[in-house]
LOPANU-819837 format. One record per atom (N, C-alpha, C, CB): x, y, z. Coordinates in pm, whole numbers, plus 50000, padded with zeros to 5 digits. Glycine has a CB too. Layout:
REM LOPANU-819837
XYZ
...
This chain:
REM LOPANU-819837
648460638417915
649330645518008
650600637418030
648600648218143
651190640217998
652710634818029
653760643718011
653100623317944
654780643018120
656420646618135
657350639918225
656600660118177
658340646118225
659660643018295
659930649518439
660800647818201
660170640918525
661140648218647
662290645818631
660960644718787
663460655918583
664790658318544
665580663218682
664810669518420
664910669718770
666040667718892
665000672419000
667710678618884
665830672519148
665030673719249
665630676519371
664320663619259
665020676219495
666000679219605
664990676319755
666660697519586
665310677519884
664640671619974
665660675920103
664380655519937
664690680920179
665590687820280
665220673220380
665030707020345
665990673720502
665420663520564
664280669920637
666380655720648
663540658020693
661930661120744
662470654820893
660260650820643
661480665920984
661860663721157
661290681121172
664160659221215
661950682221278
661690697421384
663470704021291
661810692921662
662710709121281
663230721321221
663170739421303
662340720621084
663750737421449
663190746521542
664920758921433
663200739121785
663800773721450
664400784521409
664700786321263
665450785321477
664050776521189
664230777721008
662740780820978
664830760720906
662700794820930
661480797420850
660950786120753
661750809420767
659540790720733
659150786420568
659850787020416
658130793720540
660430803820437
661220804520313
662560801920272
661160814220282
663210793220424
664610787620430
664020776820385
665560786720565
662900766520436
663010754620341
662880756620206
662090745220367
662040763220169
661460766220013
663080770019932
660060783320009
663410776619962
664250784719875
665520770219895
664700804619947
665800765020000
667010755719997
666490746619886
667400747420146
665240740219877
665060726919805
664770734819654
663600715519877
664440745019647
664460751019526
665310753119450
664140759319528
666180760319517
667930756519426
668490745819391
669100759519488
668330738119531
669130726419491
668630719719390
669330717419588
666720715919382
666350707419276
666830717919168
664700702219274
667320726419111
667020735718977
668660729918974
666430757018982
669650730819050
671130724419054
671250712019008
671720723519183
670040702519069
670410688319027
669670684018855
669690677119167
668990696218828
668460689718677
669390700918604
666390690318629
670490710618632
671370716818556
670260728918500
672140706018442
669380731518554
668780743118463
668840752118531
667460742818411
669030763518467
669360778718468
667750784218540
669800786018276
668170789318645
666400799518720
665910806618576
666820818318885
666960813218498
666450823018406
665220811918313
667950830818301
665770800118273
665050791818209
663690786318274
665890782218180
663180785618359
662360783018423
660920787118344
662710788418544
659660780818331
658940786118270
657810791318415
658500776018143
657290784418452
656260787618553
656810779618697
654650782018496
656490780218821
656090778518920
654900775219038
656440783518916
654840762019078
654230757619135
654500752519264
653910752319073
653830762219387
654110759019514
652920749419621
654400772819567
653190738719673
652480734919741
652260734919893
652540727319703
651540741619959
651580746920069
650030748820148
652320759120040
649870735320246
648820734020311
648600751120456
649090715920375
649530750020489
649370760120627
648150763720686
649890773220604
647520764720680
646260765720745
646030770120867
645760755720747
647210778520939
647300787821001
648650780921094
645880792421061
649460770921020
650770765021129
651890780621128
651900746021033
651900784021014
652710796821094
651840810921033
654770797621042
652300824421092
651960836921028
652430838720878
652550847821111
653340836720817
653330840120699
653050832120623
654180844420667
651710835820533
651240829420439
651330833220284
650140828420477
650680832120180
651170835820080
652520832420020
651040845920095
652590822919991
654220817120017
654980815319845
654110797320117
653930816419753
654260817619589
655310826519559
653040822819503
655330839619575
656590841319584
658180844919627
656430842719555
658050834219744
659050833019839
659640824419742
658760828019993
659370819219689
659820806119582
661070814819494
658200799519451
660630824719480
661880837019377
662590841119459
661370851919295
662690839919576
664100841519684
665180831719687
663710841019834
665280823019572
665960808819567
667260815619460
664740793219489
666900826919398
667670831619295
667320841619236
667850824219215
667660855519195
667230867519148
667220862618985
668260881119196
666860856718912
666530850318809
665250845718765
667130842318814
664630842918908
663290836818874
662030851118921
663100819518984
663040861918973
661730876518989
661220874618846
662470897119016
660030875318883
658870879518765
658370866918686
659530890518645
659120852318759
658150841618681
656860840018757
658850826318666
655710838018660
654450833918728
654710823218839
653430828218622
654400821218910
654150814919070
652580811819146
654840826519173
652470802219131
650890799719145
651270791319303
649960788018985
650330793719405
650160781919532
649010770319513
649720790119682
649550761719532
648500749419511
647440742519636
649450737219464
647220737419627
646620735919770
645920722019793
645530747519797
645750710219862
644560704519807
644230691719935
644910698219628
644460698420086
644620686720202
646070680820175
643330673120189
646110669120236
647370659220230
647800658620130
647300646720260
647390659119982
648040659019889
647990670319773
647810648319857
648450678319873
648840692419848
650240693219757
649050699919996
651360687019739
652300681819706
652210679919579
652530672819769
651810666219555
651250658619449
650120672019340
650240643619542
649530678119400
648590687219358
649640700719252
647710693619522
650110700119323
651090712319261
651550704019149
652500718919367
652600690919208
653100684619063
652590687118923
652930671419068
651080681818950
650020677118831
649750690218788
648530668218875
649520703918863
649510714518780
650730717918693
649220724618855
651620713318729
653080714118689
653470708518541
653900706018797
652410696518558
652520682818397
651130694518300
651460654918462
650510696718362
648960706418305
649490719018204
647930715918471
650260722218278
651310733618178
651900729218101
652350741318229
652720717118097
653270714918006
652860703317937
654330715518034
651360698317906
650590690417851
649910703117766
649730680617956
650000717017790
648710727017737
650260735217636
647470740717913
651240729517650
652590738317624
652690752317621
653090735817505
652280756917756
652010768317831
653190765617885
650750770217919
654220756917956
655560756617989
656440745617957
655630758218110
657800747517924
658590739017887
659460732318008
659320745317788
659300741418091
660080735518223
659910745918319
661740732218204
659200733418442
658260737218538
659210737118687
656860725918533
658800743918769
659760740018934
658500741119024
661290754419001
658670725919066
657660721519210
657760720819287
657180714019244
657270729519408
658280728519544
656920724319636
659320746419605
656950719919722
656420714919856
656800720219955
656620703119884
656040723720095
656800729220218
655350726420260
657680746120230
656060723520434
655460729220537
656080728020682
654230724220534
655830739020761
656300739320843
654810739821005
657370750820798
655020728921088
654200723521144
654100723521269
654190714821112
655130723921306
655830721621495
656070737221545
657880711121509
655320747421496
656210760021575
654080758821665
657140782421420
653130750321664
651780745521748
652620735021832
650260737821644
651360739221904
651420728222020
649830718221972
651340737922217
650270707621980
649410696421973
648010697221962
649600689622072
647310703321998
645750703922034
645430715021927
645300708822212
646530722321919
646350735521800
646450722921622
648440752321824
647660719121664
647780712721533
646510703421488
649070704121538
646080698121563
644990691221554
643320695421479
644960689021683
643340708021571
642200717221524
642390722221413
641900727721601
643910726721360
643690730621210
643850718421074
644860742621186
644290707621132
643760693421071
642380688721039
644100684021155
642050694521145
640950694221111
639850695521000
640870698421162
640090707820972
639530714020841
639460707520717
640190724720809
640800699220696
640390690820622
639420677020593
641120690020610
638990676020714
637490670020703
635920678120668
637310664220840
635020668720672
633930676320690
633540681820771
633240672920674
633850693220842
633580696820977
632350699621035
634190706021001
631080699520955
630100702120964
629560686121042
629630708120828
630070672321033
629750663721088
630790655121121
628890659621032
631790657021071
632600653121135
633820652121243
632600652021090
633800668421261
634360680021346
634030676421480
633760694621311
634370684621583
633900685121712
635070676921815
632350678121711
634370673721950
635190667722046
636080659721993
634550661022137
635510648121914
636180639521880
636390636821672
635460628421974
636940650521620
637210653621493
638340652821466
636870663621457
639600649121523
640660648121487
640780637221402
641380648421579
642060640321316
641880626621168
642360617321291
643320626620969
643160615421350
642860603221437
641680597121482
643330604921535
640820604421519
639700599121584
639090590321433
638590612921666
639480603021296
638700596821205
639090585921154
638440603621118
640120579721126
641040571921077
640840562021189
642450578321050
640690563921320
639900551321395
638940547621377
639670551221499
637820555521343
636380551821274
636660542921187
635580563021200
637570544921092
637670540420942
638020523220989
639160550420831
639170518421077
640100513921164
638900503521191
640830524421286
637870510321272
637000502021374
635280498921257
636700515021562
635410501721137
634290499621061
634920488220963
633700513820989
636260489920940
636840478620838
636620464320956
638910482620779
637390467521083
637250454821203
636100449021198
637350458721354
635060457821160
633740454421223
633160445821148
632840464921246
633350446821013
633260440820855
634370427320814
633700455120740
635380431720819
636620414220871
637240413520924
637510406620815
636920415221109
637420409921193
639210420121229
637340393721135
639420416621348
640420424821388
641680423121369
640360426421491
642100433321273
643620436421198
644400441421288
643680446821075
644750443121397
645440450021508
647070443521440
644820444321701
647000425321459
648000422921408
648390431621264
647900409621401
647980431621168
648280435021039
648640452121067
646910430920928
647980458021092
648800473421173
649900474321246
648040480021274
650110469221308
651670467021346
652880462221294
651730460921426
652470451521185
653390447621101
653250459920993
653140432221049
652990463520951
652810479620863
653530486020926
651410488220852
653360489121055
654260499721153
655530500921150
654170497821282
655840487321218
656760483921217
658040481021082
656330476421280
657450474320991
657840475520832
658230489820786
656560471120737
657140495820832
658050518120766
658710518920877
656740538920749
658720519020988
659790520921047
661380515921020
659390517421144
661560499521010
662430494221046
662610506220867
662520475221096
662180503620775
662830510920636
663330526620637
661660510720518
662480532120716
662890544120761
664410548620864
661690547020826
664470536220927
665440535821009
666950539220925
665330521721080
666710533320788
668040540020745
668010547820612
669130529120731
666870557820630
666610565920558
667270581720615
665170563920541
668470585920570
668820599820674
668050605720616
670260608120689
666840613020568
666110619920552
664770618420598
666250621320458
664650607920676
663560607820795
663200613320900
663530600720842
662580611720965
662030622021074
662280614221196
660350626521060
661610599921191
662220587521261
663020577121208
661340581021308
663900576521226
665450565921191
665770554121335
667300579921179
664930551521327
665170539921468
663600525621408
664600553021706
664400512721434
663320504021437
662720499121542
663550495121381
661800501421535
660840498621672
660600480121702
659000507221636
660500477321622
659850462721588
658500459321602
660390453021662
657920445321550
657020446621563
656160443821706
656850442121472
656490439421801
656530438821930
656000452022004
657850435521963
656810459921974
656910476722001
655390480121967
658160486521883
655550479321859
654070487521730
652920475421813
654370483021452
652980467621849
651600456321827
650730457822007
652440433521787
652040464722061
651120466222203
650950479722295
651710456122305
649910483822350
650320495322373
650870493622509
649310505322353
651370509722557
652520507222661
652700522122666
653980497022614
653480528422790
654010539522818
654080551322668
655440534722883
655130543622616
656110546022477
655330548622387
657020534522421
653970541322389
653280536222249
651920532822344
654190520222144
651280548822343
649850546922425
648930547422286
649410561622562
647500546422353
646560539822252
645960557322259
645360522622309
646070558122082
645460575222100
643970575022034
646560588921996
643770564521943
641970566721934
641760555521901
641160577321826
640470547421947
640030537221910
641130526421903
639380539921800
641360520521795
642600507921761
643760515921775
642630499621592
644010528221735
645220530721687
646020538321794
645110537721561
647430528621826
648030535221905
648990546021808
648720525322001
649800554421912
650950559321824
651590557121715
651690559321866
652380544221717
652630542621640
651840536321500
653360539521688
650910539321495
650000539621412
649360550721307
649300536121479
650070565721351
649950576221319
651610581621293
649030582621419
651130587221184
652630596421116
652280610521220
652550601820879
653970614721247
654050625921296
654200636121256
654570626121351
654000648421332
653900659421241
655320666421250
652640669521280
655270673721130
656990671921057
656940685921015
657350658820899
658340689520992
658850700420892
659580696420791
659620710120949
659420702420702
660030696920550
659750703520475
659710685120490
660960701320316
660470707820190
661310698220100
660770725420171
660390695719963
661100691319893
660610697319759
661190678119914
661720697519625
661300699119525
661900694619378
661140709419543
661100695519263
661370683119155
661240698819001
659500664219161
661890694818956
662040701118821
661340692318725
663530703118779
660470695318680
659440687218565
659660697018412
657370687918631
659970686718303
660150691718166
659590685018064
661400692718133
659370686117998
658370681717859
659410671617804
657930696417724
659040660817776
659950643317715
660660653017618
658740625417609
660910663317478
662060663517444
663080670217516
662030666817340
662870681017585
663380687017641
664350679317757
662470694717668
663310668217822
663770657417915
665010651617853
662660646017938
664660646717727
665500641117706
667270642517626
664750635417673
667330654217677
668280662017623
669270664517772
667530676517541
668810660517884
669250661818018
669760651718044
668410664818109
670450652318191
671120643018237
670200631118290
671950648818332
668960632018351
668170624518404
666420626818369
668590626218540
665860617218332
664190617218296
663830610018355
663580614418173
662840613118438
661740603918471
660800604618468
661620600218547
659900597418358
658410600618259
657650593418381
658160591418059
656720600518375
655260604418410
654450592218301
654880624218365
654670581618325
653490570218252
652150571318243
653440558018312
651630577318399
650100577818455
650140589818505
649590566918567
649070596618526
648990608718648
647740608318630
649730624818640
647310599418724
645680601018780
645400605318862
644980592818806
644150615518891
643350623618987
642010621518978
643540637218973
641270620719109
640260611319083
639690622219227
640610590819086
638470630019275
638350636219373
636820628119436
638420652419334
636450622119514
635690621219573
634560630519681
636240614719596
633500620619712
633000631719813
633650635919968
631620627419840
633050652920000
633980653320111
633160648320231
634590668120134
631910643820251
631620638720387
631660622220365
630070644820447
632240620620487
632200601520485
631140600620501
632940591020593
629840603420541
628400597720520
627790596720367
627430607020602
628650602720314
627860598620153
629100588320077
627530616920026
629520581920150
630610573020082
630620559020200
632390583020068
630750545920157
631300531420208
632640533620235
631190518820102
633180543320316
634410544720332
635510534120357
634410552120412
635260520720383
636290511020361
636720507020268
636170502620399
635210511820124
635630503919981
636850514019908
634030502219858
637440527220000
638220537419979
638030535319788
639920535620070
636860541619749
636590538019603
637610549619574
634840538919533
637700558719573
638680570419517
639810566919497
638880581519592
640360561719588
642290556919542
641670546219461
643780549119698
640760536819482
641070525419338
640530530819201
640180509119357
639760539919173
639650546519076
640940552319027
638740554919101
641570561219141
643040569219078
643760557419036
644120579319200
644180542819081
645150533119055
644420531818968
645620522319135
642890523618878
642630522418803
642710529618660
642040520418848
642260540918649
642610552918585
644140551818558
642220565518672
645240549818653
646850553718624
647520540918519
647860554018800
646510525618551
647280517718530
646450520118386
647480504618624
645820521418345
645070522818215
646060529118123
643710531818227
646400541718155
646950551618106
648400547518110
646580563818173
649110540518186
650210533118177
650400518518112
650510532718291
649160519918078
649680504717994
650070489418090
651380509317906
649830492918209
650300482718289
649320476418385
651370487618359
649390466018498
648710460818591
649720465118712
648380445318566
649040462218804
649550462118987
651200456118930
648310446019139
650700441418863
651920430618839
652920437918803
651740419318731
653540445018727
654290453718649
654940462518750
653440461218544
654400465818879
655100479418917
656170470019035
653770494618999
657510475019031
658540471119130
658620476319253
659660472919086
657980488119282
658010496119405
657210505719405
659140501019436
656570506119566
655710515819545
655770527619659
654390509319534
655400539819661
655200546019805
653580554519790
656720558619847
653490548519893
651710551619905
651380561920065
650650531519927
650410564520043
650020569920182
649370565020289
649410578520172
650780560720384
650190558120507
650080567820589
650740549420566
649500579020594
648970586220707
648920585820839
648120586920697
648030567820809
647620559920929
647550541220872
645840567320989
648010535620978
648140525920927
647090518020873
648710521120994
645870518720849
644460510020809
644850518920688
642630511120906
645320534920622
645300536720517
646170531820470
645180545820491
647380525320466
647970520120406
647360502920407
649250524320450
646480497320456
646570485320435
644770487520361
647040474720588
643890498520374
643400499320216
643690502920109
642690503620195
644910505420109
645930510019967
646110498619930
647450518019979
646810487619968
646830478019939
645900467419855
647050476620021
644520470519893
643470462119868
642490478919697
642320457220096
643100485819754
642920495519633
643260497919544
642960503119634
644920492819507
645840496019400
645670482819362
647350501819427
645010469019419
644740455319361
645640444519402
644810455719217
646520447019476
647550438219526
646850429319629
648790446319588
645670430219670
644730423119736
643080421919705
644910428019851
642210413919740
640520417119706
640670425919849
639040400319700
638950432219808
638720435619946
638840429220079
637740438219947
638880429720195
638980425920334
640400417820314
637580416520396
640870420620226
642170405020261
643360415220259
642460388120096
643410427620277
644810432220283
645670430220368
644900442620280
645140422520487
645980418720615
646830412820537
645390409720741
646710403920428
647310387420414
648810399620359
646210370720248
648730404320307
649990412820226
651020418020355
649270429020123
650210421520446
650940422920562
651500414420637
650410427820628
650840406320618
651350390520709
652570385120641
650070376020701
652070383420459
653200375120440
654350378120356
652780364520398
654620393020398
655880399820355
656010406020193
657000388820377
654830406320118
654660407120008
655150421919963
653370403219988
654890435320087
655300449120107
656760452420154
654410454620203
657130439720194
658290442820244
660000446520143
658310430820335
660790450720200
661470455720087
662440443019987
662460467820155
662090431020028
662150418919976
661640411219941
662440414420004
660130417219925
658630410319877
658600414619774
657250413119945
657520410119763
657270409619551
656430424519517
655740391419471
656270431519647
655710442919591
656520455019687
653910442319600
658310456119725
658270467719868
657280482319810
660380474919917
656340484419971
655890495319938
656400504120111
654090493219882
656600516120047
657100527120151
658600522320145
656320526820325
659620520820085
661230520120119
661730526620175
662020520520046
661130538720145
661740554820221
661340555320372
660910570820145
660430542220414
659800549220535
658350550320623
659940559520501
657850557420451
656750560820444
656360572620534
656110550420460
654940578420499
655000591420617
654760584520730
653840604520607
654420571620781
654670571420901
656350571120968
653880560520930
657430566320941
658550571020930
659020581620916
658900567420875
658800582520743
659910597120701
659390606920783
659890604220525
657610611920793
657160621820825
656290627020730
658010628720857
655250637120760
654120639920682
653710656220680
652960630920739
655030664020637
655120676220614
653730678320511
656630679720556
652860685820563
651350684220471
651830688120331
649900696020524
652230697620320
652790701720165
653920694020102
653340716320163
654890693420171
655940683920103
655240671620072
657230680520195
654760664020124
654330654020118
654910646119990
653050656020130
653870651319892
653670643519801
654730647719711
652350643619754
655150657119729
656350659119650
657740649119676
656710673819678
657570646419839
659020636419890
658440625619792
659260630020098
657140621319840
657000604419752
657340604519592
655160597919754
657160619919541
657450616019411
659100618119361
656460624219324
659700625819462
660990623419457
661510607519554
661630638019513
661310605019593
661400588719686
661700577719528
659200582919801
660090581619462
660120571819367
660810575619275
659030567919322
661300584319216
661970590819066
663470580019110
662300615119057
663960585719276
665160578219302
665370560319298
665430583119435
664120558019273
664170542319282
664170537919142
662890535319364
663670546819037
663630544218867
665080541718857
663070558618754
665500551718881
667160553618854
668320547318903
667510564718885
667460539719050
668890531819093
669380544819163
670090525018950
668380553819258
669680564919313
669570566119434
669730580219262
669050556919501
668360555919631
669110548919730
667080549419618
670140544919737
671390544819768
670800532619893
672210561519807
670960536220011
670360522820087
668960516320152
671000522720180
668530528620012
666940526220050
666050516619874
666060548420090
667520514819779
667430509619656
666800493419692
669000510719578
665780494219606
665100485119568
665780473319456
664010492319524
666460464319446
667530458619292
666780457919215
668350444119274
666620464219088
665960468218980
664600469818932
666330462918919
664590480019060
663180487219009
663270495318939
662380492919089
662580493418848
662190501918717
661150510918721
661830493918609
659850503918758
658210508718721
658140515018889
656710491918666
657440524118913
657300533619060
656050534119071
657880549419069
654900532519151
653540536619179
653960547019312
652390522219215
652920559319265
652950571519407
651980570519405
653420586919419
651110569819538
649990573519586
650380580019683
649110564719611
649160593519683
648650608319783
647460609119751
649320624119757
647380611319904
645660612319929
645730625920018
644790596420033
644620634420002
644150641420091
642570640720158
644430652220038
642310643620272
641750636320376
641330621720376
640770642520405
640400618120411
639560606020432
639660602820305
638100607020489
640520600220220
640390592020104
639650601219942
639310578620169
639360617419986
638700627919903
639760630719807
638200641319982
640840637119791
641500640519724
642850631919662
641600649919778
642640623719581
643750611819551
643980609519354
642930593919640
645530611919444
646400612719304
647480601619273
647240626319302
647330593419190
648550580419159
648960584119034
647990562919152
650350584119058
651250588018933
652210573818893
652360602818980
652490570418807
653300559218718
654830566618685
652340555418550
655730562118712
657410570818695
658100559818652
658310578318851
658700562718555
659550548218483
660880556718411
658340537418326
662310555518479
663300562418394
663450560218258
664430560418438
663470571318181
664190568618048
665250575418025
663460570617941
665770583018094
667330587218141
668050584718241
667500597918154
């Protein structure tokens, strides 16, 4: 399986009060089909990623995607779906077509729109993406779960509170000058490490700022087959695209050894020819901050229990030997369920290329994306290295 992302686009992520679903879709749709120069008529198939799960009334959203241009009526349009990395999910159907040369050039769009709930609503339909059969109830929110996760890693080596805040704080301060964030302000780590008015404690360890907020957004990427790619203004090959699905109840899984993302990194770096060592930048999923600091210890940049140390000693940072999240991360940028994984894989395409303007990494080449959907079940790491 391998191709190119030749262009792309990214609305900014925040509250988006009075813009439908099909104003984001259709804006990031044009624009990505503008920035890789291809004609709607040329388009082979369509792939939409779109969690909703009841955040607004109109659902069915595949082909709202052909409201971007009377060119694309009558291309196939498929919705993807797959938890948090709903995004990423669409992509890989996107490379699937044109690995089966069923399409020569694919359009991936992401959306979701999140904030037209109120809090306790949003929560309950978050829900679902757990096991709800045991993991559901009073206390089923992925917060609550992601504190479990939080308070079973503590329990095993000792308390990371420090190492979560420096994470926090780190996507923030990067996000801060990301204009396509949701939050653009640095908190510090001071802020993130104690709770307080500003920054109350919402489950177990994890205060606020410990949790990505819920966002509106859309972004989308034009994917084309390497010759085709390379006949364009811009390529960015697809090295790895690993998918790796785990089980969906955390009782049949060691949920700290988050075996699923190190399988997907394992699996990607195989298929890329490379180690951890090799990649210049990465954006992974912090959701919540303990998931980003078992990303860390998953993609190999640490053994188990020692991912604090990466946090401590600047190794993630955007002047360390590995920046991961530049953009932000979704605790920053924001965690539009569908866009998602589509921003990270446009985040990283912009860092191959040098196009990332003050969020540029000095010569990153090699990109690791990690997306996960729920508790670590649904996880996809892709490898992006420009050759245009």
């Amino acid at each position: 399986m391998t191709g190119c992302i030749v262009g792309w686009a990214h609305s900014k992520f925040g509250r988006h009060e009075g813009v439908e679903v099909e104003d984001l879709i259709t804006e990031v749709a044009a624009g990505a089909l503008a920035d890789a120069g291809v004609a709607p008529a040329d388009v082979d198939e369509i792939f939409i990623g779109h969690f909703n799960g009841g955040f607004v009334m109109q659902d069915f959203p595949a082909s709202l995607v052909l409201q971007a241009h009377p060119d694309l009526r009558f291309k196939p349009a498929t919705r993807v779906e797959n938890a948090c990395a709903t995004g990423s999910a669409a992509i890989f159907q996107g490379l699937n077509s044109i690995a089966a040369n069923k399409a020569r050039i694919v359009l991936c769009v992401g959306v979701e729109k999140m904030t037209e709930l109120a809090g306790e609503a949003i929560g309950e339909l978050l829900t679902k993406g757990s096991y709800v059969r045991e993991e559901g109830g009073e206390h089923g929110s992925f917060a609550d779960i992601f504190a479990r996760i939080a308070e079973s890693y503590f329990q095993r080596f000792g308390d990371q509170s420090d190492a979560l805040a420096r994470i926090a704080a780190k996507n923030h301060a990067n996000g801060a000058v990301n204009p396509l964030a949701h939050f653009q302000k640095d908190l510090g780590y001071e802020f993130c490490r104690h709770p307080s008015d500003k920054n109350p404690v919402i489950s177990g360890p994890l205060k606020r700022s410990d949790c990505s907020p819920v966002t509106d957004g859309a972004a989308a990427v034009v994917l084309a087959d390497v010759e085709t790619a390379m006949a364009m203004n811009k390529a960015v090959l697809f090295r790895a695209a690993a998918h790796v699905n785990d089980f969906l109840p955390m009782s049949k899984r060691d949920i700290i050894q988050f075996e699923g993302p190190t399988r997907a990194w394992r699996e990607a770096y195989t298929q890329a020819g490379i180690t951890v060592d090799d990649l210049d930048v990465a954006e992974v999923h912090d959701c919540f901050t303990i998931a980003e600091l078992l990303i860390y210890e998953a993609m190999g940049l640490a053994e188990k229990g020692d991912g604090a140390r990466i946090a401590a000693d600047g190794a993630a940072a955007k002047d360390g030997s590995l920046p991961i999240n530049p953009s932000g991360g979704l605790k920053s940028k924001g965690h539009p369920i569908g866009a998602t994984g589509v921003s990270m894989h446009v985040m990283a395409a912009m860092q191959t290329r040098g196009d990332a303007d003050a969020l540029q990494i000095p010569g990153a080449e090699i990109a690791g994306v990690f997306n996960m959907g729920g508790s670590a079940v649904a996880n996809y790491t892709s490898i992006l290295e420009a050759v245009r």
